[in-house]
C-alpha positions in Angstrom: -27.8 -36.7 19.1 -29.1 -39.9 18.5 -27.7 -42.7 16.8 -29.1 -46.4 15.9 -27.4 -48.8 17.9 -26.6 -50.8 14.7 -23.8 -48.4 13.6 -22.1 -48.0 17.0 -19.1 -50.3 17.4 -18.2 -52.1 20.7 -16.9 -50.3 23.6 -13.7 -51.6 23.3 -13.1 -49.4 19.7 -15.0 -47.1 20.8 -12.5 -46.4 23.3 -9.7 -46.6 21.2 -10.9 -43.7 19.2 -11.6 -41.5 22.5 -7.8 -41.3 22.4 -7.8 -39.3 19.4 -9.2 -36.6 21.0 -6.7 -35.8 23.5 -4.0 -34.4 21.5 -6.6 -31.7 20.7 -5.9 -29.7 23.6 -2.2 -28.6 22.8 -0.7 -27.1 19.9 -0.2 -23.5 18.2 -2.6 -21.0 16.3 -2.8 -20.8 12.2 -4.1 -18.9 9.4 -7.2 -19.8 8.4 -7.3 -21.0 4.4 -9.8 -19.4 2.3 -13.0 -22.4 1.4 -14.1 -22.7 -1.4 -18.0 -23.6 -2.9 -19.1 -26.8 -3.4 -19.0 -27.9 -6.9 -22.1 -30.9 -8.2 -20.5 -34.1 -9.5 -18.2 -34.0 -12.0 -19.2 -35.1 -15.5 -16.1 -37.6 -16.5 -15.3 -38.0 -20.0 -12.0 -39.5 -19.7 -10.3 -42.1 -17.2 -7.4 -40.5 -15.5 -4.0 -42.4 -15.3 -2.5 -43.5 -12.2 -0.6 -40.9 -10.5 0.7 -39.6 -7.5 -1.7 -37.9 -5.0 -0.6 -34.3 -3.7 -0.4 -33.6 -0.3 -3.8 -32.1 1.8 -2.9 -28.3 3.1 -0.6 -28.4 6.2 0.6 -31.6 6.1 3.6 -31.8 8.9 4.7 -35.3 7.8 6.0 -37.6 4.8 3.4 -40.1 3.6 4.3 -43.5 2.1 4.5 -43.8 -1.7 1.8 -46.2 -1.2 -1.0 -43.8 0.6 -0.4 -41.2 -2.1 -0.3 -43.3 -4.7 -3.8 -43.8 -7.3 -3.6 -46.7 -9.6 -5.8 -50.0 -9.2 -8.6 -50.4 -7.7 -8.3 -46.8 -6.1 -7.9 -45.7 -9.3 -11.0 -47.1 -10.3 -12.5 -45.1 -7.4 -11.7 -42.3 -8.3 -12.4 -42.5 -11.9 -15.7 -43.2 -10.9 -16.1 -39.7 -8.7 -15.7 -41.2 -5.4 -13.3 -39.6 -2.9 -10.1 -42.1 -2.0 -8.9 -41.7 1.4 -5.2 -41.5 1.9 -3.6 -40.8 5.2 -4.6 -39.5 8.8 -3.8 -35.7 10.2 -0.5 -37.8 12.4 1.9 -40.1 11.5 0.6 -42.4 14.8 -2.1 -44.2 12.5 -1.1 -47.6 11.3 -2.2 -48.6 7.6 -5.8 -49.6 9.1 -6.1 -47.2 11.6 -6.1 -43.2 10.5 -6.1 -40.4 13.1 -9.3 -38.1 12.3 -9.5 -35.8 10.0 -8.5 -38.0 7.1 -6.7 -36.6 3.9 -8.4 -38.0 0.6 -8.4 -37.0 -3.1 -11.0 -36.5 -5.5 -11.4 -35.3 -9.0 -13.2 -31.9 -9.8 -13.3 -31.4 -13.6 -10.0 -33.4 -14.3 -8.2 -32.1 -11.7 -7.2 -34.3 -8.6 -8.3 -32.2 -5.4 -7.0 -33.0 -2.2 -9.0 -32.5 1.0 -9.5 -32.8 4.6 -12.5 -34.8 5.4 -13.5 -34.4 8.8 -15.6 -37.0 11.3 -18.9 -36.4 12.4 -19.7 -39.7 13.8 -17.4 -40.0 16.8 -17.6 -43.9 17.9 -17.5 -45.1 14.5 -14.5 -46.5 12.1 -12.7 -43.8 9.7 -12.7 -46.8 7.4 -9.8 -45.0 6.1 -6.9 -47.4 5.9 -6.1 -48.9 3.4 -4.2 -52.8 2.6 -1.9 -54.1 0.9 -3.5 -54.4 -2.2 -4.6 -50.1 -1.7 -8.1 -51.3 -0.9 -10.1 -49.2 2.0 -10.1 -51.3 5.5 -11.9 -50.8 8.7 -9.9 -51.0 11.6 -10.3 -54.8 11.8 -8.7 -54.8 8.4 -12.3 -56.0 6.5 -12.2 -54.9 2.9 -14.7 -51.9 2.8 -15.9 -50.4 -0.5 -15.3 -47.0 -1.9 -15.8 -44.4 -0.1 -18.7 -42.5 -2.3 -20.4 -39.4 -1.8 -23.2 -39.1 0.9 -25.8 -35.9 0.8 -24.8 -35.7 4.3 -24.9 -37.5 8.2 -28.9 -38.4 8.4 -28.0 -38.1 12.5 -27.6 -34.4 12.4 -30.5 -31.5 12.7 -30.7 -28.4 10.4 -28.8 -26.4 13.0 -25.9 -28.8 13.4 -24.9 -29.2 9.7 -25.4 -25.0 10.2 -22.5 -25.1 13.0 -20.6 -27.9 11.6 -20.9 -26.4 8.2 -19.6 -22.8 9.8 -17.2 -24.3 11.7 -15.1 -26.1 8.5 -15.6 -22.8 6.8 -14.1 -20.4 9.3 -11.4 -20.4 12.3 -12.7 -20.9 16.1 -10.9 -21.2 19.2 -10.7 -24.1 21.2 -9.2 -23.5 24.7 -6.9 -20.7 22.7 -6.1 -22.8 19.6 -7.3 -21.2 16.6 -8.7 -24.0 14.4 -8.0 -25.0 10.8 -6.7 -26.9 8.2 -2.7 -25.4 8.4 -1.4 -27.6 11.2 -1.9 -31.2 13.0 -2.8 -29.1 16.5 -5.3 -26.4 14.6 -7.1 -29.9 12.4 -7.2 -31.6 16.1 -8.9 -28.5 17.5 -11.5 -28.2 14.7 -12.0 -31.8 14.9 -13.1 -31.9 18.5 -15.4 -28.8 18.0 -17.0 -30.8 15.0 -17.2 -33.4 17.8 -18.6 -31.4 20.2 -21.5 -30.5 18.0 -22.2 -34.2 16.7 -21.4 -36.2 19.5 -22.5 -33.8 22.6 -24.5 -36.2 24.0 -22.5 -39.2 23.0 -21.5 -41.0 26.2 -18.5 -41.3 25.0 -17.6 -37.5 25.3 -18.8 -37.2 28.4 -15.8 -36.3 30.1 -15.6 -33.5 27.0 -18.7 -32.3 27.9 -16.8 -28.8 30.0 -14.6 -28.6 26.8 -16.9 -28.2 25.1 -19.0 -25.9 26.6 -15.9 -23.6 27.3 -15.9 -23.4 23.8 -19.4 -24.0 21.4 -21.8 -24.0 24.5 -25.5 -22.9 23.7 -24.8 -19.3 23.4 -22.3 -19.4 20.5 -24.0 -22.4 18.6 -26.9 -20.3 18.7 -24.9 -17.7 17.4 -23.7 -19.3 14.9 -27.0 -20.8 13.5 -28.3 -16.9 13.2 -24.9 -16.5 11.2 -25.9 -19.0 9.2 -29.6 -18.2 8.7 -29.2 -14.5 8.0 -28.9 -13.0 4.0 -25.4 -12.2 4.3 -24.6 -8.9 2.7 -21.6 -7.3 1.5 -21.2 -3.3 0.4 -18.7 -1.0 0.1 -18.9 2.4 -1.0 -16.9 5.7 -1.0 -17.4 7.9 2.4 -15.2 11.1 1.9 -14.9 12.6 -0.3 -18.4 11.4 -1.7 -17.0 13.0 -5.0 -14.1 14.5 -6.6 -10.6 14.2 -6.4 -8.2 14.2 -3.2 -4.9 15.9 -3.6 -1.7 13.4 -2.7 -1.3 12.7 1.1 -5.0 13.3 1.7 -7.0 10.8 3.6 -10.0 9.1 1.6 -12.8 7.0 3.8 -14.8 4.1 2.2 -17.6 2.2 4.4 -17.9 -1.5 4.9 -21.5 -3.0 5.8 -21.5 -6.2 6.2 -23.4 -9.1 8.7 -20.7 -11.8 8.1 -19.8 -11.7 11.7 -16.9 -13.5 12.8 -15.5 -14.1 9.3 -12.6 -13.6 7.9 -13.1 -10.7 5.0 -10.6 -10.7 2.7 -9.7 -6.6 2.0 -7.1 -5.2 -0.4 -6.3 -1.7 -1.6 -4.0 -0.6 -4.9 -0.5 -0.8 -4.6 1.2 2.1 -3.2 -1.7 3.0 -0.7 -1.8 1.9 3.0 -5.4 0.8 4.2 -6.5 1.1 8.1 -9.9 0.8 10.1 -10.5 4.2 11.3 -13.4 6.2 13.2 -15.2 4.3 15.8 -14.6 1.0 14.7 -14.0 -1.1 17.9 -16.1 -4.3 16.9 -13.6 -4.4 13.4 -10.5 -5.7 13.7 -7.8 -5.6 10.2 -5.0 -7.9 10.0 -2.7 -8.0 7.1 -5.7 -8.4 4.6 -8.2 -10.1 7.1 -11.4 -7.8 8.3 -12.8 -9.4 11.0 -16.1 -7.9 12.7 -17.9 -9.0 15.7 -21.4 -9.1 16.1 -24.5 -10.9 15.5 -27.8 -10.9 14.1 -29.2 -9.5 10.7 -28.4 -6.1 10.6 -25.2 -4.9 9.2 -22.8 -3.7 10.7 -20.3 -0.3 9.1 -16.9 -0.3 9.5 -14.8 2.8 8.1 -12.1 2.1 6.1 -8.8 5.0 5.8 -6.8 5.0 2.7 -4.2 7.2 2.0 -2.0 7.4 -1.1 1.5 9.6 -1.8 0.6 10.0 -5.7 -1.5 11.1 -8.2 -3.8 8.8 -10.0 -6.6 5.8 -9.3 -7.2 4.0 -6.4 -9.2 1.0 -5.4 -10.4 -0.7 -2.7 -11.8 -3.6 -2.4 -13.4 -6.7 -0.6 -14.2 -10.2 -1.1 -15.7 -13.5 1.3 -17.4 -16.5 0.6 -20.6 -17.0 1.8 -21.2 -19.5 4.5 -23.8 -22.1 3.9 -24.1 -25.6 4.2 -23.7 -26.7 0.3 -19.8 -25.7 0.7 -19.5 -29.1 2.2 -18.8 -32.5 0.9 -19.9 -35.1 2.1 -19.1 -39.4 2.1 -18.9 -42.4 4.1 -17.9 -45.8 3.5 -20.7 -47.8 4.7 -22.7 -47.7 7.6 -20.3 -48.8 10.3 -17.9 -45.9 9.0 -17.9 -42.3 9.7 -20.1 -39.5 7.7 -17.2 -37.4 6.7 -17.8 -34.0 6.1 -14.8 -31.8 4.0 -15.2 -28.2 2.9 -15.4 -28.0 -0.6 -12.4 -26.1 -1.8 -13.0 -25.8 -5.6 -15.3 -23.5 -7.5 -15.4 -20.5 -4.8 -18.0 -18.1 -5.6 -17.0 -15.3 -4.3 -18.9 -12.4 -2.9 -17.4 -8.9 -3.8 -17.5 -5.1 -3.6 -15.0 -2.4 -4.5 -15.3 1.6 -4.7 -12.5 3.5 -5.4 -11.1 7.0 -5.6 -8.9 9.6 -7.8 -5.6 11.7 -6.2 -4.8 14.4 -8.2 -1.2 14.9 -9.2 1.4 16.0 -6.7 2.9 19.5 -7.2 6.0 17.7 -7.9 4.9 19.2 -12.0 4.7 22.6 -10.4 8.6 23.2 -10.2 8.3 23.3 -14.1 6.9 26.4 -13.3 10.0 27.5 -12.1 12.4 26.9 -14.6 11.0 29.0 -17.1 11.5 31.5 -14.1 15.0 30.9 -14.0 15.5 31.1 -17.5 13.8 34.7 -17.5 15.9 36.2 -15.1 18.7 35.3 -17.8 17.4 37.1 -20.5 16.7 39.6 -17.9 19.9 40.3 -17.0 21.5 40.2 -20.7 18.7 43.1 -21.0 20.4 44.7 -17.9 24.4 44.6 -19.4 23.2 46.7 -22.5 21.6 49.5 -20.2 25.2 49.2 -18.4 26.7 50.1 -21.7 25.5 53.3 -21.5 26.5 53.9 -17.9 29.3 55.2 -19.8 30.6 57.0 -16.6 34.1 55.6 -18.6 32.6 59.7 -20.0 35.0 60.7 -17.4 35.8 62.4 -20.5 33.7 65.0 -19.1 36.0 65.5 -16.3 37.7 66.9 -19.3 35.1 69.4 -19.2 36.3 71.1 -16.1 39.0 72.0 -18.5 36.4 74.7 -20.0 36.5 75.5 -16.4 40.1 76.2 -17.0 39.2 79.1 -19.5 37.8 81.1 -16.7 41.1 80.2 -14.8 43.2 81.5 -17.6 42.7 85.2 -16.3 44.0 84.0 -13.1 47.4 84.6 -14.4 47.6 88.7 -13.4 49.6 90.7 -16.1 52.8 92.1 -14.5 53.3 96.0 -14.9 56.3 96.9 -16.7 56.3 93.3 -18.6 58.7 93.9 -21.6 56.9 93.6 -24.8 58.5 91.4 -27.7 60.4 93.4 -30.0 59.3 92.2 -33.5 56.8 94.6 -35.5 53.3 94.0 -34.3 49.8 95.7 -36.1 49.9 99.6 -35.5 47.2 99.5 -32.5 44.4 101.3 -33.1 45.1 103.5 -30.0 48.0 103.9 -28.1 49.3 101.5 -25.5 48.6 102.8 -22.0 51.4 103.4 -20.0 49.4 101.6 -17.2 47.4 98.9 -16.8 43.4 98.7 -16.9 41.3 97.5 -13.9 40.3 94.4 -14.1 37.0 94.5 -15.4 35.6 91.3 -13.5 35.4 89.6 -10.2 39.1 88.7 -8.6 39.5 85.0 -10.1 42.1 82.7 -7.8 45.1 81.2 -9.1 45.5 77.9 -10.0 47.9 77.2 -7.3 45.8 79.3 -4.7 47.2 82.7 -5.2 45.6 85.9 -6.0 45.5 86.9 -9.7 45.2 90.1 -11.5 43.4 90.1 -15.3 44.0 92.1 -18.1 40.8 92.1 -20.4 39.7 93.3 -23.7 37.4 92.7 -26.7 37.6 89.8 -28.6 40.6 88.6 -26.6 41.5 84.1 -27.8 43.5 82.9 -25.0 45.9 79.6 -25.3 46.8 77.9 -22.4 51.0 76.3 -22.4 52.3 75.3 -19.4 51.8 78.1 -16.8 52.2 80.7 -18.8 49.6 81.7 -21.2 49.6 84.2 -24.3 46.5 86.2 -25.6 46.1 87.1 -29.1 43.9 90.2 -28.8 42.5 92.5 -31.5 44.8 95.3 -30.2 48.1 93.2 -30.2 49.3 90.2 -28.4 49.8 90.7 -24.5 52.1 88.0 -22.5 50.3 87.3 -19.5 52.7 86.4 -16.1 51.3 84.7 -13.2 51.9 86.9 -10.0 51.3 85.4 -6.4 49.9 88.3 -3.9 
């Protein structure tokens, strides 16, 4: 890169700044913040009252009351649109001198934004500090004037405000330190790559130069500049099932095409699901909500997406990133013997997003009403079943009172004993006279009650009552008294 000789300062400050660099090379990784799109110039229709700055994203000191505080002519500053630099990324500054990248404040349609502004001029002042009376210094403490916005560093190609503009916009790695905005070692780290694009051939970095190559050599610049160069897409549709409903537990697949390589994706499913690459994705990497793919060129790139939800209803996935391009930066200086600072815009994002989504049908946990009204039919089932038990009446033992009918064949059991006296009261004249011996029994030998042999004395018409074990038949001839006889 070239720069006029007009806007370098002498070697001695020069070298002062080269120290800056150096704390670059230690420190810890950090989430990358979501940008945000560049916004055009406020329209102002009131004058804001002095107030108290906020603090720039991943500040890891206290600044002075003074450095945060708007009113005067910084005030005036930033009433009229201009940024107003505040405090450096370390606490080593001194009020003249600010460690790179520099926290300032601005307003975006009446709200005070504050941002880190990084340097793209390496040898030159931040023309950050500020006075005693809050007005903007150089390093030799000359007044400077606001600090207004630029339309960008006039020493930079197309393809480095490409890379510088990626570079603010997304994390890189510098020796292992993942840059950023969230700490003072991931600011230092993006600040030197920033460096490293701007100031490559600036003697002053020579002893950089193998950093730098490490890190943003040819290869990855050029890279980046096809990144930037490309129509980025963003699509996401459902994969399986292309239609219809899944039943809970199932697996549903959506598909990812994107050529924002490199870039943090932000990707979010429905409550209650749980979201994983799947298939043969080895170029996608997912991370909390972060969907990283590697690649390069135009073409997109598909990454499946699982999904997976316990219950019954509507799920959604979906995914959102900003675009990079150059107009997300901001840019200002404070005069021409001060750095071109650069700051991702971080207000209006315009968002690029896609979504699909998919139904579960309810889980069987309905079906069990299914079987309650089963168990409340074997109740009335059974009720049904005591009434048939009523009539297994076998309590009819009564009809073991029917062998007693039985016990009419057993009456002739009892034989009649010859000779038995007759009584002695008048009886009917028989009809014939009595035999003076007995008649053969006219049927089959019946068995006694108690086992022994009986002997039967017959006739017509013969009604037999049964007392005891004795028994006395009425017949039509007279009555006979019938005697049990064991053989």
């Amino acid at each position: 890169m070239t720069v006029s000789g007009s806007r370098r300062r002498p070697l001695v400050l020069r070298l002062s700044l080269t120290a800056a660099i150096a704390v670059t090379v230690a420190g810890s990784s950090v989430a990358f913040a979501s940008p945000a799109v560049s916004a055009p110039m406020p329209v102002r229709t009131a004058a804001a009252p002095a107030f108290t700055a906020g603090l720039c994203e991943g500040t890891e000191y206290t600044p002075s009351e003074q450095m945060l505080d708007i009113s005067g002519i910084r005030l005036d500053h930033y009433n009229d649109g201009n940024i107003v630099p505040m405090y450096g990324t370390t606490d080593r500054g001194t009020s003249a001198a600010v460690d790179a990248p520099v926290c300032g404040v601005r307003d975006v349609d009446g709200i005070a934004k504050s941002e880190w502004m990084y340097c793209t001029d390496f040898d030159l002042d931040p023309c950050a500090g500020v006075d005693e009376n809050g007005l903007p210094v150089d390093k030799h403490n000359d007044e400077m004037g606001a600090t207004v916005p630029s339309s960008g560093n006039p020493d930079l190609s197309a393809d480095d405000l490409a890379v510088i503009s990626w570079l603010l916009q997304n994390p890189a790695k510098l020796d292992g330190v993942v840059s950023g905005n969230g700490s003072e070692d991931a600011r230092s780290a993006r600040q030197t790559l920033v460096w490293c694009v701007s100031d490559y051939d600036n003697p002053l970095m020579a002893d950089f130069k193998s950093l730098c190559d490490r890190n943003i050599g040819d290869d990855e610049r050029a890279r980046i500049v096809e990144i930037m160069n490309v129509t980025q897409t963003l699509d996401l549709v459902r994969k399986t099932p292309a239609t219809g409903t899944l039943k809970a537990g199932e697996t549903a697949v959506f598909t990812l095409n994107t050529n924002m390589y490199r870039k943090p994706i932000n990707v979010q499913s429905s409550a209650g699901t749980e979201l994983t690459v799947c298939g043969d994705n080895a170029k996608a990497t997912l991370s909390a909500n972060q969907l990283t793919v590697d690649g390069r060129g135009d073409a997109p790139t598909a990454v499946d997406l699982c999904l997976t939800a316990a219950d019954g209803g509507d799920y959604s996935v979906t995914a959102s990133v900003i675009p990079d391009s150059v107009e997300n930066l901001h840019w200002n200086t404070a005069g021409a013997q001060c750095q071109v600072f650069a700051s991702f815009d971080t207000v209006r994002p315009a968002l690029m997003n896609a979504s699909a989504s998919v139904g579960y049908a309810a889980a069987p946990t309905t079906t069990p009403a299914t079987t309650t009204p089963a168990t409340t039919t074997p109740a009335t089932t059974t009720s049904a079943t005591t009434t048939p038990a009523t009539p297994v009446v076998p309590i009819v033992p009564i009809v073991p009172i029917v062998p007693i009918v039985p016990i009419v064949p057993i009456v002739p059991v009892v034989p009649v004993v010859p000779g038995a006296p007759v009584p002695s009261q008048p009886v009917a004249t028989p009809a014939a006279p009595a035999p003076s011996a007995p008649k053969q029994a006219t049927g089959p030998r019946p068995v006694a009650i108690d086992g022994g042999a009986a002997e039967q004395n017959s006739g017509r018409n013969v009604a037999v009552a049964v007392t005891g074990l004795g028994l006395v038949g009425m017949a039509a001839a007279g009555a006979v008294a019938l005697r049990r006889k064991r053989s």
